[in-house]
C-alpha positions, 0 to 999 in steps of 0.5 A: 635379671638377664643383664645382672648374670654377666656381670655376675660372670664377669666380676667371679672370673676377675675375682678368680683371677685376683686370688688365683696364682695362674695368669688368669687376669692376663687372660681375661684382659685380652679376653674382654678386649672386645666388650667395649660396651658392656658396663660391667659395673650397674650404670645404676650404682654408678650414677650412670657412668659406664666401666668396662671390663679391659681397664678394670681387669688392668687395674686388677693386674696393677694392683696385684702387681704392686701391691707386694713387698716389693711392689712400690719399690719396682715401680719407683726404680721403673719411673726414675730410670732414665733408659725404662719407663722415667719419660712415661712417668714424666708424661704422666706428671705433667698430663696430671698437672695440666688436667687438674690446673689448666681447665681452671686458669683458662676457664671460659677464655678458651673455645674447645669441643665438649666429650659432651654435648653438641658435637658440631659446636664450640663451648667455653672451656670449664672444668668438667667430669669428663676431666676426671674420667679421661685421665682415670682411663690415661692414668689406668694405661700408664700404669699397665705399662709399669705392671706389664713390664713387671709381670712379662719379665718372666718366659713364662708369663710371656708366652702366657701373654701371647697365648691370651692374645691368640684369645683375644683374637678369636674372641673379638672374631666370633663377637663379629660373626655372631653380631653378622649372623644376628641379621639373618637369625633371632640373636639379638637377645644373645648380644643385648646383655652385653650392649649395656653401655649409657653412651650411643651405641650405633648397631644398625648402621648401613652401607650400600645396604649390608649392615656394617657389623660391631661385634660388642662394641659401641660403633663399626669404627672402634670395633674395626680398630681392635680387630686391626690392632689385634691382626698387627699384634698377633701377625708380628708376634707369632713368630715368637710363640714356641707352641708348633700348633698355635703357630702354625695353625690357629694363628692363621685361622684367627689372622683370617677371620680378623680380616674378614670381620675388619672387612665387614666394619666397612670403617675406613680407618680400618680400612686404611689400616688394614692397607698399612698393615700389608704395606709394613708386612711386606717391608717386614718379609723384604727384610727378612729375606735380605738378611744374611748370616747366622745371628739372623737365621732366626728372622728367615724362618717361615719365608718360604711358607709365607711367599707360597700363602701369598702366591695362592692367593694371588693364582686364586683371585687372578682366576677369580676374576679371569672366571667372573670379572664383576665379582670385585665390583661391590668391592671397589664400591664400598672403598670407594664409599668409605675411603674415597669419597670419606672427604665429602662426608658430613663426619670427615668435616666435622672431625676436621672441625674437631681438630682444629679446634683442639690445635687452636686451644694450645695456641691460645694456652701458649702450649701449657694445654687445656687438660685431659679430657677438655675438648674432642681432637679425633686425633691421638696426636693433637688429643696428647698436645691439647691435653697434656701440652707440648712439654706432656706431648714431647716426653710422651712421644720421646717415650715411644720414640725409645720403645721403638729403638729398644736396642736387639744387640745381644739378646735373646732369639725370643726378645730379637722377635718380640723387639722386632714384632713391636716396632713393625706391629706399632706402625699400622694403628698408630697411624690410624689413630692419628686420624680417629684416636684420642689421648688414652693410648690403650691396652694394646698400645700400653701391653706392647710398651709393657713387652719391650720395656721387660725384655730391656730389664731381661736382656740386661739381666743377662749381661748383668750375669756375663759381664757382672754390671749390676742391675736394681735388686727391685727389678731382680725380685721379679725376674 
């Protein structure tokens, strides 16, 4: 009865948000961000599948979307606008066509490596349920896109997206510091309603004898990637939130608890994420400050504040270890252990092995792809190339490729910050999920094309309005 009361909690919030007039499905879907194992459906109705909460309260948000007068109308005019979201929906075809087809005229003439099975072995192409599965969640993800660009279309709901995602931080934050904490107090049976999921969940796993932390996800690695990706988005983004508080206060407190919690995973692409992620700020404030005239003051606010935060930091541990210069001795062990040494572990081979495999299957294919969810890739890269073939991998990554070149010239102050944060939030996790990622791109990923693809639709408008071209009436009714 105690695992039932979640999920009763769960489908009333979604509920409410489904009826509600307020952006509460905007909430819960950064909210439930960390809750990668809890099924938020009975496994036992499900015949043992697990659904967990962030892609059902996407689809809520799709259907709410769409589901108005204007609705279908939007979303054709977005899928076969060359400049909006026409190379998604192309991709999106094509991976469709790939999943439902190749795994039938390959069957047993390609080797792949199952989703599952044995893990370190190869197996016969065949069509399987995991085919269906991975392409629902891909096809949940390409369509958020089109509901985001929808739905962020308005200020408001704009900074009601930035607001929740300020939520999701703390939220995958304190799921972190209570699962640390259930080491030392009797918390489990807190966190044990929440770790429903029917796939392995490995919570007790240790690193040079601290318990690598999870939070509410199935392993340290995914739960390090959703604290990394949310540290990036909320770093970038921040400058774009008008409430002074939110800002300038809780913005940094929850970017500290992230990185601690990013820290305590002890992940290593987590690891190496994180170092991007300080690597890409840095570019960012270089930029910042080298920029000169007014149109861009704006990017210079909060330099000097910045460079004070980082000063102190730097003066504190330089003191640190001038007082106790073996205190960052366990520090430079577990890089060691989990970056360095990563190469000459059994689960480095094995995902290299993964990779392999999976580029051999578009060889033998002659690029067309064995289908989405067919074979393990450990790579976000050759996931998309194995899955939806070299035609599905080119529009996917010329659709990123023009998020990212969005064009800034005459917009407004918030979609020259919101444009900017995109570009330079993407880079850390995006590079990370070029070493663990698979073809499903994600929420995070999927609200980023959603914001910049929006903000092209306003900006538009608004030179629609000074210069008089006219923009589709079925993008208006959503302004």
């Amino acid at each position: 009865m105690i695992n039932l009361l979640p999920i009763a909690a769960f489908w009333s919030l979604a509920f409410w948000g489904l009826v509600s007039r307020k952006p509460v499905l905007i909430y819960l879907f950064f909210a439930t961000l960390p809750f990668g194992a809890f099924a938020a459906v009975p496994t036992f109705l499900t015949g043992g599948l697990t659904f967990i909460p962030t892609p059902l309260v996407t689809l809520l948000i799709i259907l709410r979307t769409f589901c108005k007068p204007q609705g279908p109308a939007a979303m054709l005019t977005l899928a076969l606008m060359p400049q909006k979201l026409k190379l998604l929906f192309l991709f999106w075809l094509v991976a469709a066509v790939t999943t439902f087809f190749m795994p039938r005229l390959f069957e047993n003439a390609v080797m792949i490596v199952p989703i599952r099975g044995i893990l370190s072995d190869t197996a016969p192409l065949r069509p399987t349920l995991q085919n269906l599965s991975q392409f629902a969640y891909l096809t949940i993800a390409v369509f958020s896109v089109f509901a985001f660009a929808v739905v962020l279309q308005s200020a408001v709901m704009r900074q009601h997206a930035l607001k929740a995602l300020c939520l999701g931080g703390a939220m995958t934050a304190a799921t972190g510091l209570v699962d640390h904490a259930s080491r030392y107090l009797p918390l489990d049976p807190l966190l044990a309603p929440f770790r429903t999921a029917t796939y392995a969940l490995v919570t007790d796993v240790e690193v040079l004898g601290a318990r690598r932390i999870v939070g509410l996800m199935p392993e340290a690695s995914a739960y390090g990637g959703i604290c990394l990706a949310l540290m990036a988005t909320l770093y970038f983004y921040r400058r774009a939130i008008f409430d002074d508080a939110l800002r300038t206060v809780w913005v940094p407190v929850i970017l500290s608890l992230l990185a601690l919690c990013a820290w305590l995973s002890t992940s290593s692409g987590t690891y190496v994420g994180v170092a991007l992620l300080g690597g890409v700020a840095g570019l960012e404030w270089l930029l910042r400050a080298n920029t000169d005239g007014q149109r861009f003051a704006i990017y210079r606010r909060g330099l000097g504040g910045e460079l004070c935060v980082l000063l102190t930091l730097i003066v504190g541990v330089s003191l640190l270890l001038i007082i106790r210069p073996e205190i960052l001795n366990p520090v430079f062990e577990l890089v060691d252990r989990m970056v360095l040494q990563k190469t000459a572990s059994n689960s480095f081979a094995e995902r290299g092995m993964w990779r392999a495999v999976a580029w051999d299957s578009i060889l033998a294919t002659h690029g067309f792809g064995v289908g989405i969810g067919s074979t393990r890739a450990s790579s976000s890269f050759v996931a998309i190339l194995s899955g939806a073939g070299l035609i599905g991998g080119a529009l996917y990554y010329g659709f990123v490729l023009q998020s990212l070149l969005r064009p800034t010239a005459g917009a407004s102050i918030e979609s020259q910050l919101l444009i900017s944060g995109f570009r330079f939030s993407f880079v850390p996790s995006f590079v990370v999920t070029l070493m663990v990622g698979d073809a499903d791109f994600g929420g995070m990923t999927a609200f980023g094309f959603g914001l910049v693809t929006a903000l092209s639709i306003t900006d538009a408008r608004r030179r629609e309005n000074l210069h008089g071209s006219p923009l589709p009436h079925s993008l208006h009714a959503y302004g």
